[in-house]
PADREN-42476 format. One record per residue: residue number from 1; residue in three letters; x, y, z of N, C-alpha, C, O in turn. Coordinates in steps of 0.02 Angstrom, whole numbers, always signed. Layout:
BEGIN
[NUM,'ALA',[X,Y,Z],[X,Y,Z],[X,Y,Z],[X,Y,Z]]
...
***
This chain:
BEGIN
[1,'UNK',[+66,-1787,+517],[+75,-1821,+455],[+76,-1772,+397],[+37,-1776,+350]]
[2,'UNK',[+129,-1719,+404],[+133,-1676,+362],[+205,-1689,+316],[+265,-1692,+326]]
[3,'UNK',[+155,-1695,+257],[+217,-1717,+215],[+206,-1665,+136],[+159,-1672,+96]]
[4,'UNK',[+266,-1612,+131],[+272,-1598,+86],[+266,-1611,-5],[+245,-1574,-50]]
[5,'UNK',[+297,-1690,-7],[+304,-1709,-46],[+261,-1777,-60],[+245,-1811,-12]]
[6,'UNK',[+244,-1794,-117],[+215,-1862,-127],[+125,-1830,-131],[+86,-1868,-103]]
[7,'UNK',[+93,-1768,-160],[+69,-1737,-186],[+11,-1724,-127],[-46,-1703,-139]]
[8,'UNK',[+44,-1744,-51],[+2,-1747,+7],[-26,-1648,+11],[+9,-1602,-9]]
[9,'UNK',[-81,-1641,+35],[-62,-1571,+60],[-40,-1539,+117],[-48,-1572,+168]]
[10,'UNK',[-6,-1470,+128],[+25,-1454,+198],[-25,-1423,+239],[-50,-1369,+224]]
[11,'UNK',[-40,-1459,+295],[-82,-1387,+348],[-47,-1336,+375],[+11,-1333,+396]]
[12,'UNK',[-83,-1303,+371],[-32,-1226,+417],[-91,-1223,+467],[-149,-1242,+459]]
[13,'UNK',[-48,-1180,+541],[-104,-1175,+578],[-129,-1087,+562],[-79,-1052,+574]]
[14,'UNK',[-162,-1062,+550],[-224,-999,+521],[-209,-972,+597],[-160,-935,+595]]
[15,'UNK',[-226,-977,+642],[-232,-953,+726],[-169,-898,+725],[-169,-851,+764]]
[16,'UNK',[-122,-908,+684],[-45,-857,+682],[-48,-799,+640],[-23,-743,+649]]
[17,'UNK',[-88,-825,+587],[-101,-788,+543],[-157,-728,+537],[-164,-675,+505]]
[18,'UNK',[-192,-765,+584],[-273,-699,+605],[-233,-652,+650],[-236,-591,+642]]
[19,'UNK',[-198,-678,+695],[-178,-634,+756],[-125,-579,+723],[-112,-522,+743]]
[20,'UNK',[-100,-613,+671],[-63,-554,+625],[-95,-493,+610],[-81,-437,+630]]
[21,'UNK',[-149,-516,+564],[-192,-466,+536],[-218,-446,+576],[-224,-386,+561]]
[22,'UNK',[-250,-457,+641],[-285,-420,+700],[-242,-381,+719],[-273,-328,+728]]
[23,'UNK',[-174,-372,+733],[-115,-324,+763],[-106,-301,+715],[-114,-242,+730]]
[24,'UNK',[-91,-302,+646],[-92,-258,+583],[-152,-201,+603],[-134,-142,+602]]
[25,'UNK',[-194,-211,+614],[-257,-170,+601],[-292,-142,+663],[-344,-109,+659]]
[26,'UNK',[-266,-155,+709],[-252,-129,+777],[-227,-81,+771],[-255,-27,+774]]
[27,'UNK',[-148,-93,+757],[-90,-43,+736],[-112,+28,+692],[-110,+89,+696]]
[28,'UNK',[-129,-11,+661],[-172,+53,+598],[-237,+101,+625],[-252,+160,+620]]
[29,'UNK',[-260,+53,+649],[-310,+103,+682],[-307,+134,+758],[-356,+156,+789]]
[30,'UNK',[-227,+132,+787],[-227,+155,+818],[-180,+214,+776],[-177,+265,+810]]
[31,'UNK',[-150,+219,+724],[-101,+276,+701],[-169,+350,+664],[-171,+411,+661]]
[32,'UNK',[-207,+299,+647],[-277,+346,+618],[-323,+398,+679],[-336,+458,+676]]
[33,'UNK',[-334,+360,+717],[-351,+408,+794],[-314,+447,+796],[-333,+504,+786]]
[34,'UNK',[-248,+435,+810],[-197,+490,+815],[-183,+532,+778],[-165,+586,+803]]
[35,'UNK',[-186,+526,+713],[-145,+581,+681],[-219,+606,+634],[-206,+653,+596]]
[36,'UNK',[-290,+583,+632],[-350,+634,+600],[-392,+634,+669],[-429,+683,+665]]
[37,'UNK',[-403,+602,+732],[-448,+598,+777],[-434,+645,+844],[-464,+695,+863]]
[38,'UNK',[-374,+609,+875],[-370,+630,+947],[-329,+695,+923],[-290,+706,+877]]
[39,'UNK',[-363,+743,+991],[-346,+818,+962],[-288,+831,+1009],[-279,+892,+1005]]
[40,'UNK',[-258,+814,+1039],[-183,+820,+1056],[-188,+851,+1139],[-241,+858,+1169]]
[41,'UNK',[-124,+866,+1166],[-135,+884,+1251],[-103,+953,+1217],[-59,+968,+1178]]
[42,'UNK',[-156,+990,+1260],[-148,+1066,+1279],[-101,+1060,+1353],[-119,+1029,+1403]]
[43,'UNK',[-41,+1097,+1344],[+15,+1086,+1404],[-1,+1158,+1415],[+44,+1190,+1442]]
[44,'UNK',[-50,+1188,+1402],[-61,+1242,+1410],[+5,+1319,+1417],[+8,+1366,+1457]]
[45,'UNK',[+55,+1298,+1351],[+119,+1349,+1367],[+73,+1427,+1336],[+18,+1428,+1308]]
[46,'UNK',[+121,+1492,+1353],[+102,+1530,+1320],[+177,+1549,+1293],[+229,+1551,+1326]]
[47,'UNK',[+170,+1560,+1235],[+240,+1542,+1178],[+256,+1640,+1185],[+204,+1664,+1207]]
[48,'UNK',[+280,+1665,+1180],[+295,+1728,+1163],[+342,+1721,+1108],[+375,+1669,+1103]]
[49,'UNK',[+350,+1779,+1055],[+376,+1802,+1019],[+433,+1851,+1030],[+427,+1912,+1026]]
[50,'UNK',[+481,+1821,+1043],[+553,+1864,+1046],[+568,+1928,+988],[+579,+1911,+930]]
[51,'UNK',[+568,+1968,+998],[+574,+2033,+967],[+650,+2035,+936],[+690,+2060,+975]]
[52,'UNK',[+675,+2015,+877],[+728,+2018,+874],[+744,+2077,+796],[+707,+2109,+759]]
[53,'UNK',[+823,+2066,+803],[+823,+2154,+732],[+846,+2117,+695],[+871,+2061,+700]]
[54,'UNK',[+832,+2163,+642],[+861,+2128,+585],[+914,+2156,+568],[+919,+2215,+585]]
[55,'UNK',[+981,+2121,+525],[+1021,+2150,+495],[+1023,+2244,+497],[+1061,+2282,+527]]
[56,'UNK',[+968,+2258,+452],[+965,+2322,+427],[+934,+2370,+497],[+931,+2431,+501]]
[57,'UNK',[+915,+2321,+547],[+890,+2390,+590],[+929,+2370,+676],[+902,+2349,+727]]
[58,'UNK',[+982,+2382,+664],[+1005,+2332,+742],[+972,+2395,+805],[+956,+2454,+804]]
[59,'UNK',[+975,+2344,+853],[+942,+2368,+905],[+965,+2407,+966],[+1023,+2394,+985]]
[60,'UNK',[+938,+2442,+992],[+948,+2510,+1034],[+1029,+2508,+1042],[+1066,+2550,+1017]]
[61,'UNK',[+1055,+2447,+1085],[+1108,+2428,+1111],[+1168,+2433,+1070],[+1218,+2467,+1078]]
[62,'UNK',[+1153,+2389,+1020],[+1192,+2393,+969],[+1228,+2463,+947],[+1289,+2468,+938]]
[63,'UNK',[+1189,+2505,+942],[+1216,+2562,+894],[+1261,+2616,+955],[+1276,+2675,+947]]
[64,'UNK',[+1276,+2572,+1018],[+1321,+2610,+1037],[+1392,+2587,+1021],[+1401,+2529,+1002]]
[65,'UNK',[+1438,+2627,+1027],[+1504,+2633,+1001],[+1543,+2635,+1063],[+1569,+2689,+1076]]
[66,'UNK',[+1551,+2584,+1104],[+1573,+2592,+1168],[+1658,+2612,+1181],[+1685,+2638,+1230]]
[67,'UNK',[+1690,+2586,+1109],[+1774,+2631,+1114],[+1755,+2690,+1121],[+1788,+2726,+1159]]
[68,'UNK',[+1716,+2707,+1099],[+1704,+2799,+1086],[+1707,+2834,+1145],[+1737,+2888,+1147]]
[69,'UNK',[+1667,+2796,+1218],[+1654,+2825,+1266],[+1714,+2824,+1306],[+1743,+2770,+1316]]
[70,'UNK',[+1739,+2886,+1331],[+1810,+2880,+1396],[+1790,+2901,+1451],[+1827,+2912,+1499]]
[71,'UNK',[+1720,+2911,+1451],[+1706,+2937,+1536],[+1642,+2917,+1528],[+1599,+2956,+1508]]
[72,'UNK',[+1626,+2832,+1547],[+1566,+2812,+1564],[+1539,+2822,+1621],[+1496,+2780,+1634]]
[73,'UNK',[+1550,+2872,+1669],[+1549,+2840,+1731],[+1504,+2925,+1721],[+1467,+2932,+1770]]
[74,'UNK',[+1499,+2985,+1672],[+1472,+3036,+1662],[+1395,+2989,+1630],[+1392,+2936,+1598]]
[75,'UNK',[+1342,+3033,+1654],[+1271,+3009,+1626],[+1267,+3030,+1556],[+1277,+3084,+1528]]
[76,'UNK',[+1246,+2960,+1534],[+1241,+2950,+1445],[+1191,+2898,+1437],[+1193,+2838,+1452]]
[77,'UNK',[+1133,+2941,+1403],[+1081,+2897,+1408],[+1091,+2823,+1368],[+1058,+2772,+1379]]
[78,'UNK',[+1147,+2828,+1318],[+1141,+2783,+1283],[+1188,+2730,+1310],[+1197,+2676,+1282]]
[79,'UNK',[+1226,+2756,+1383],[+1252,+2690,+1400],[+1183,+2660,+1463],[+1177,+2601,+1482]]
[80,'UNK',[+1142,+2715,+1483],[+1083,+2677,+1511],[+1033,+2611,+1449],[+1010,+2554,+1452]]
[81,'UNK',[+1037,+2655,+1409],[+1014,+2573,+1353],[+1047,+2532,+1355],[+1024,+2477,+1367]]
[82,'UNK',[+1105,+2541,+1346],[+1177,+2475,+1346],[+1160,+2422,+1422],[+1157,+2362,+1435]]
[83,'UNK',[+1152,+2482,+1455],[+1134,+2446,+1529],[+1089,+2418,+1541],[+1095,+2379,+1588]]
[84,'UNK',[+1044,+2421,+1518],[+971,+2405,+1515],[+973,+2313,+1483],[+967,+2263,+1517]]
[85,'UNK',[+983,+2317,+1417],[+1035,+2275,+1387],[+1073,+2192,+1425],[+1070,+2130,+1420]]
[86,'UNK',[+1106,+2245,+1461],[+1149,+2196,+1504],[+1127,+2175,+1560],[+1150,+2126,+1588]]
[87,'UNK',[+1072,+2217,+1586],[+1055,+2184,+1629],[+986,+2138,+1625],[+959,+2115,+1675]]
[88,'UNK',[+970,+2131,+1578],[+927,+2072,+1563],[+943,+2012,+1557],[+910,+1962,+1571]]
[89,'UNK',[+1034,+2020,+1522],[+1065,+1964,+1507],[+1102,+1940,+1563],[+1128,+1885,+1554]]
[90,'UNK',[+1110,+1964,+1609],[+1165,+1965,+1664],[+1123,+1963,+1753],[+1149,+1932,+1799]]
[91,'UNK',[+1061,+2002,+1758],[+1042,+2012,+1816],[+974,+2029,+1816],[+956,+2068,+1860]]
[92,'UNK',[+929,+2007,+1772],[+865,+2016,+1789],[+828,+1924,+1814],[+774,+1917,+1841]]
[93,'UNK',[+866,+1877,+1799],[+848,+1814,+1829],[+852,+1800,+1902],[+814,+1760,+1930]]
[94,'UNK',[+905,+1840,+1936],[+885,+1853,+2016],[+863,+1919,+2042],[+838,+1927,+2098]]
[95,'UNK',[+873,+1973,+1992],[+825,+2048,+2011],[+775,+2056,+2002],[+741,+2101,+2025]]
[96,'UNK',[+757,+2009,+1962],[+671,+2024,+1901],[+703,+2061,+1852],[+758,+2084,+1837]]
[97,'UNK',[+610,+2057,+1823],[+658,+2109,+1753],[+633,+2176,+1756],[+630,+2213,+1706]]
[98,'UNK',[+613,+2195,+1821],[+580,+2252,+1841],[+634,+2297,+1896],[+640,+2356,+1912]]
[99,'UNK',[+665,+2234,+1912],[+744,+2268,+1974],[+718,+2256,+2053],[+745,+2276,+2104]]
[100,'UNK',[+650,+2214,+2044],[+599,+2215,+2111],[+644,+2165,+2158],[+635,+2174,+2218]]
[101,'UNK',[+697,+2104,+2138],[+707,+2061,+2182],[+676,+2020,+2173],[+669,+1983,+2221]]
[102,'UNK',[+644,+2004,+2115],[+588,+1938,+2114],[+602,+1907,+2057],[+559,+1880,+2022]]
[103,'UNK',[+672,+1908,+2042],[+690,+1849,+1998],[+673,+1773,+1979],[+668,+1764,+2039]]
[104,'UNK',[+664,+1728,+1960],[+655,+1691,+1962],[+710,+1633,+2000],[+691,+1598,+2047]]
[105,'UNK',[+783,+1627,+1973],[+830,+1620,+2015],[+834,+1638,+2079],[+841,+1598,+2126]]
[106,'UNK',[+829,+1698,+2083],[+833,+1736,+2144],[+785,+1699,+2205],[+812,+1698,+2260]]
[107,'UNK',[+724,+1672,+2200],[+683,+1641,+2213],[+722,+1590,+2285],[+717,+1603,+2345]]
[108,'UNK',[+746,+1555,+2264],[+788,+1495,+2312],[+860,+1529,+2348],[+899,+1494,+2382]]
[109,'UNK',[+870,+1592,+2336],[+931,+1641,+2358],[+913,+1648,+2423],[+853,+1648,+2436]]
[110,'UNK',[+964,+1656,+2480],[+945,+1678,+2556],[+1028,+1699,+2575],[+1080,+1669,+2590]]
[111,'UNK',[+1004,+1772,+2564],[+967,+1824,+2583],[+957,+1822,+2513],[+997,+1810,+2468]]
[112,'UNK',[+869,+1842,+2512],[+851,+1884,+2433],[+867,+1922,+2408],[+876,+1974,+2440]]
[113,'UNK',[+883,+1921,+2326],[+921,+1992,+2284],[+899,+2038,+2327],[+847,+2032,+2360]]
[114,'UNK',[+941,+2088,+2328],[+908,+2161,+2318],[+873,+2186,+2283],[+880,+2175,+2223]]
[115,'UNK',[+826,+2226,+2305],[+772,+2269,+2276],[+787,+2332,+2249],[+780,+2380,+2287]]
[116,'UNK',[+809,+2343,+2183],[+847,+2393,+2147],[+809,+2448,+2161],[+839,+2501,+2163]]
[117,'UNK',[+757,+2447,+2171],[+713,+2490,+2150],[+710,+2529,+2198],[+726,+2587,+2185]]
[118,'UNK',[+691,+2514,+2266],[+686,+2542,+2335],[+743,+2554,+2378],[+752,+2600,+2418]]
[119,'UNK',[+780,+2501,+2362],[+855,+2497,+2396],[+822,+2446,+2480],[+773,+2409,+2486]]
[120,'UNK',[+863,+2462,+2520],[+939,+2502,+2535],[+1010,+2471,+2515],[+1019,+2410,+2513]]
[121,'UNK',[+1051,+2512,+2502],[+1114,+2480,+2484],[+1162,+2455,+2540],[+1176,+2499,+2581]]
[122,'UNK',[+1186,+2403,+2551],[+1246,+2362,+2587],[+1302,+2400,+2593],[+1332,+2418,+2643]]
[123,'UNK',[+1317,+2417,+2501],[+1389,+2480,+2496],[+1388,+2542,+2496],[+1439,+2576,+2492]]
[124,'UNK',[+1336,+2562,+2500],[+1324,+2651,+2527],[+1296,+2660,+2445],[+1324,+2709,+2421]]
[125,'UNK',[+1260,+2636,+2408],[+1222,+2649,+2343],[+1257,+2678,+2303],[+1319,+2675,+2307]]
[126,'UNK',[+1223,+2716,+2252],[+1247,+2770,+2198],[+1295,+2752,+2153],[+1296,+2693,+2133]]
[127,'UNK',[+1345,+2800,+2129],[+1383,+2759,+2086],[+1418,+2728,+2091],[+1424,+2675,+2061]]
[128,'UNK',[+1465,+2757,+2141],[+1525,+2696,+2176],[+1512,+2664,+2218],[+1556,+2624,+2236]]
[129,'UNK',[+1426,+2663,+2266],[+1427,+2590,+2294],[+1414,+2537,+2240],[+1443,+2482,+2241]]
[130,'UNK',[+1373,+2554,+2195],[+1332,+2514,+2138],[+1393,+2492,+2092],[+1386,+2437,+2066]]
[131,'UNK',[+1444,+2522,+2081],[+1507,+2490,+2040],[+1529,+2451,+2089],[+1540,+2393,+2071]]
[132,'UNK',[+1541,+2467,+2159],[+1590,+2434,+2187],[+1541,+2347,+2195],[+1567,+2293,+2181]]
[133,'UNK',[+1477,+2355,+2217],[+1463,+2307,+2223],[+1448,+2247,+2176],[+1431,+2192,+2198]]
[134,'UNK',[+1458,+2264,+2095],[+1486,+2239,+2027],[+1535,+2231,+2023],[+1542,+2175,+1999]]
[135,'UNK',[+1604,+2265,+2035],[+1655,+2235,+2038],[+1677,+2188,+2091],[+1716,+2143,+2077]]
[136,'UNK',[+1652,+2196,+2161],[+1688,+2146,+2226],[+1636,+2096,+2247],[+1652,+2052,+2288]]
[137,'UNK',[+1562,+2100,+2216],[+1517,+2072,+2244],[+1504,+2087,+2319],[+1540,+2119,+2357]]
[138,'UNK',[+1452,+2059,+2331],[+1440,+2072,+2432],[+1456,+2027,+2474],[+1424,+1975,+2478]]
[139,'UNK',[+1490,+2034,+2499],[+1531,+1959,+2545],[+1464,+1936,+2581],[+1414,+1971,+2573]]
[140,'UNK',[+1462,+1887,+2615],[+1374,+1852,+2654],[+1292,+1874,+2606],[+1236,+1884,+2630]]
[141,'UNK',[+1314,+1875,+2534],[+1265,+1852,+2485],[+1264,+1811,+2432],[+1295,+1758,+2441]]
[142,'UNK',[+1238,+1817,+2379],[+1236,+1766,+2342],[+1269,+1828,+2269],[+1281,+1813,+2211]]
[143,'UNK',[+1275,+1901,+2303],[+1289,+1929,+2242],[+1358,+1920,+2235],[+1400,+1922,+2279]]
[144,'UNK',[+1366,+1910,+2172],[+1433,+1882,+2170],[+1474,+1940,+2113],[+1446,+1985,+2081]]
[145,'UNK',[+1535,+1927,+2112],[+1576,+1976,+2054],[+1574,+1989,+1996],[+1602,+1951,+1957]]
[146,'UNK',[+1549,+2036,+1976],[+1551,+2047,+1873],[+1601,+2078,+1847],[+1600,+2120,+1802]]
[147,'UNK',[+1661,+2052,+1885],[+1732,+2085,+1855],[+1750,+2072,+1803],[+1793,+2105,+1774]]
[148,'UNK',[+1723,+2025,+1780],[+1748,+1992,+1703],[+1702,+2029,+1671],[+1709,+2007,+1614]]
[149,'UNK',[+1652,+2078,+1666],[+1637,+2124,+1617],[+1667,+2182,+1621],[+1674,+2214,+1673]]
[150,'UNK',[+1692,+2202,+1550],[+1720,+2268,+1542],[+1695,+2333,+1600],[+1644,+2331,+1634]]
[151,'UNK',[+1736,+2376,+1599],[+1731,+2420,+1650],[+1658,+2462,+1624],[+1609,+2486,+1652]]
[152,'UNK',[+1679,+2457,+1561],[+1626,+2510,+1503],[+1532,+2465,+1521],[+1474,+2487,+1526]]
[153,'UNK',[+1551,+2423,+1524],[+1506,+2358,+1551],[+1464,+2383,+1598],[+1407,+2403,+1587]]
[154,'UNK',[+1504,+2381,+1672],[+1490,+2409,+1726],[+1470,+2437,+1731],[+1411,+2426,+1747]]
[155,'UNK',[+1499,+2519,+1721],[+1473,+2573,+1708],[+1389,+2574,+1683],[+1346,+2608,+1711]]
[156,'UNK',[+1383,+2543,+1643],[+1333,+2531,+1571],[+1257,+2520,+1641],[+1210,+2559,+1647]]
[157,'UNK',[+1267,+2466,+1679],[+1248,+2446,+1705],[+1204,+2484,+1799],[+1151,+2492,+1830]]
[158,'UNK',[+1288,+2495,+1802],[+1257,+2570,+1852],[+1236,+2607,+1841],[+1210,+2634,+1890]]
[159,'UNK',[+1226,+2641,+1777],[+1178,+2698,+1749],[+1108,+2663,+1750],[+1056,+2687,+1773]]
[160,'UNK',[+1117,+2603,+1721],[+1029,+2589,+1715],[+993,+2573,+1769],[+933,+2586,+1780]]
[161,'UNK',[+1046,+2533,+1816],[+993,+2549,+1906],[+988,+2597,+1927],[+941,+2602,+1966]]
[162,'UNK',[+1032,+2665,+1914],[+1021,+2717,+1929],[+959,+2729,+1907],[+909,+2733,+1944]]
[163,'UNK',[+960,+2734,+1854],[+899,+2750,+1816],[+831,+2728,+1839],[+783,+2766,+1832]]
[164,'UNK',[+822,+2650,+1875],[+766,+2634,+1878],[+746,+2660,+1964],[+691,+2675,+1987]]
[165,'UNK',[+809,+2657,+1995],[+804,+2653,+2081],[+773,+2721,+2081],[+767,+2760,+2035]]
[166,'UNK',[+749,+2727,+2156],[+708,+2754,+2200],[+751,+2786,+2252],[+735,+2843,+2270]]
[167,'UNK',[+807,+2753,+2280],[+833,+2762,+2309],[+923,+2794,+2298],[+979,+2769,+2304]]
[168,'UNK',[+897,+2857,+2282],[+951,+2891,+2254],[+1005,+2909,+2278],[+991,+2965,+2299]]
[169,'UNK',[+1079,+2897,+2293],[+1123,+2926,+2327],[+1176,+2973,+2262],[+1201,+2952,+2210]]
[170,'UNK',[+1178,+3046,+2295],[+1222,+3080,+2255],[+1272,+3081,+2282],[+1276,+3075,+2343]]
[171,'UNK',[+1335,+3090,+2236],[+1413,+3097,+2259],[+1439,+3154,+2200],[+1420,+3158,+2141]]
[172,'UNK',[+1482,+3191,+2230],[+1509,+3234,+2199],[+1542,+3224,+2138],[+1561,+3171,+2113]]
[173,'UNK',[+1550,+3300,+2112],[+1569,+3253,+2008],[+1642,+3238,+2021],[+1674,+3197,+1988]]
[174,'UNK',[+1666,+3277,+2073],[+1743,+3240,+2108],[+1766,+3212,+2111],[+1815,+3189,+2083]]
[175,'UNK',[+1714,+3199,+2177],[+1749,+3137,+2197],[+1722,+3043,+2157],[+1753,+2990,+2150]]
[176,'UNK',[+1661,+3065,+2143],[+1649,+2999,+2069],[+1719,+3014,+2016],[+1764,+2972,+2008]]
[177,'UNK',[+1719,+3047,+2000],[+1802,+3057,+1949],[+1860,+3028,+1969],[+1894,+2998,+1928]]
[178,'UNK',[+1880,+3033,+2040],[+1937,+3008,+2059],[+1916,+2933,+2080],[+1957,+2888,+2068]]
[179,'UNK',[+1866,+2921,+2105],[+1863,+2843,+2108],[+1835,+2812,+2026],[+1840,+2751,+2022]]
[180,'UNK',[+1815,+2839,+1977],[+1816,+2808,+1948],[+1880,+2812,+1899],[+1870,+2790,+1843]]
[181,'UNK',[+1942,+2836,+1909],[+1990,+2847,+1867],[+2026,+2805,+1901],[+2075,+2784,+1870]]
[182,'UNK',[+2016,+2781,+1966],[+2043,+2743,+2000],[+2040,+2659,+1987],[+2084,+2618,+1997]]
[183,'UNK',[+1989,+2651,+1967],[+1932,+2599,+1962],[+1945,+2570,+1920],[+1962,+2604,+1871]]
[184,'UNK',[+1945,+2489,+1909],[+1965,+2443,+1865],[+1931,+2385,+1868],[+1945,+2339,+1830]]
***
């Protein structure tokens, strides 16, 4: 018998209206816990700080002049930086970043990277197994071809495993000359 008009009064039912304000203030005091109370989840990361150059001081890599070089395949420490370089960006996710074979990628690989460090090599090591096996990859592995990097690239690259390996193979300044004049 709710009648607006004829100076009757209207009931409302209140029961809609508490449950409002109870979820209002629920709401609220659950946004207050959160953002001055509960102290948050430790996902426990450890964040590192990427070392990067600035404008005015570019870094090791950078300041090589790689048109400059016409015989990368001669030892130049500064294409071992270049190499160094590239192979962080290119082959330390299945080598490590140590050349150990303990990449992280590398991880689920069968047969496992190679172990830069100790060897043994598949292509007879040194410089022209270590180019060759950058340019053709190893047939029955997972190493695959880096022909699509410049030759200067390559090169860059075989100096710096040289550099780190253990397992040293020498070849004559010769005959490295004619295969690498050969070499593409």
């Amino acid at each position: 018998m709710n009648q607006a008009s004829g100076g009757d009064s209207v009931k409302y039912d209140h029961f809609g209206y508490l449950a409002f304000l109870f979820s209002l203030a629920t709401v609220i005091s659950f946004f207050v816990y959160i953002v001055a109370v509960y102290p948050g989840v430790d996902l426990q990361e450890n964040i590192k700080e990427v070392a990067t150059s600035t404008p005015s001081q570019p870094s090791e890599a950078e300041k090589i002049d790689l048109s400059q070089i016409t015989e990368p395949w001669k030892p130049n420490p500064a294409l071992v930086v270049h190499g160094k370089a590239l192979y962080a960006q290119q082959c330390a996710m299945c080598h490590g970043s140590e050349g150990k074979g303990d990449g992280a990628a590398g991880a689920g690989l069968n047969p496992k990277p190679r172990n830069l460090v100790t060897g043994p090599w598949k292509l007879g090591g040194g410089y022209i197994g270590l180019f060759k096996a950058l340019t053709e990859g190893i047939p029955g592995s997972s190493m695959s071809s880096y022909k699509h990097l410049s030759v200067v690239d390559r090169w860059a690259l075989v100096q710096f495993i040289d550099s780190i390996t253990q397992a040293k193979v020498n070849v004559s300044a010769s005959e490295l000359e004619a295969f690498a004049r050969a070499a593409k």
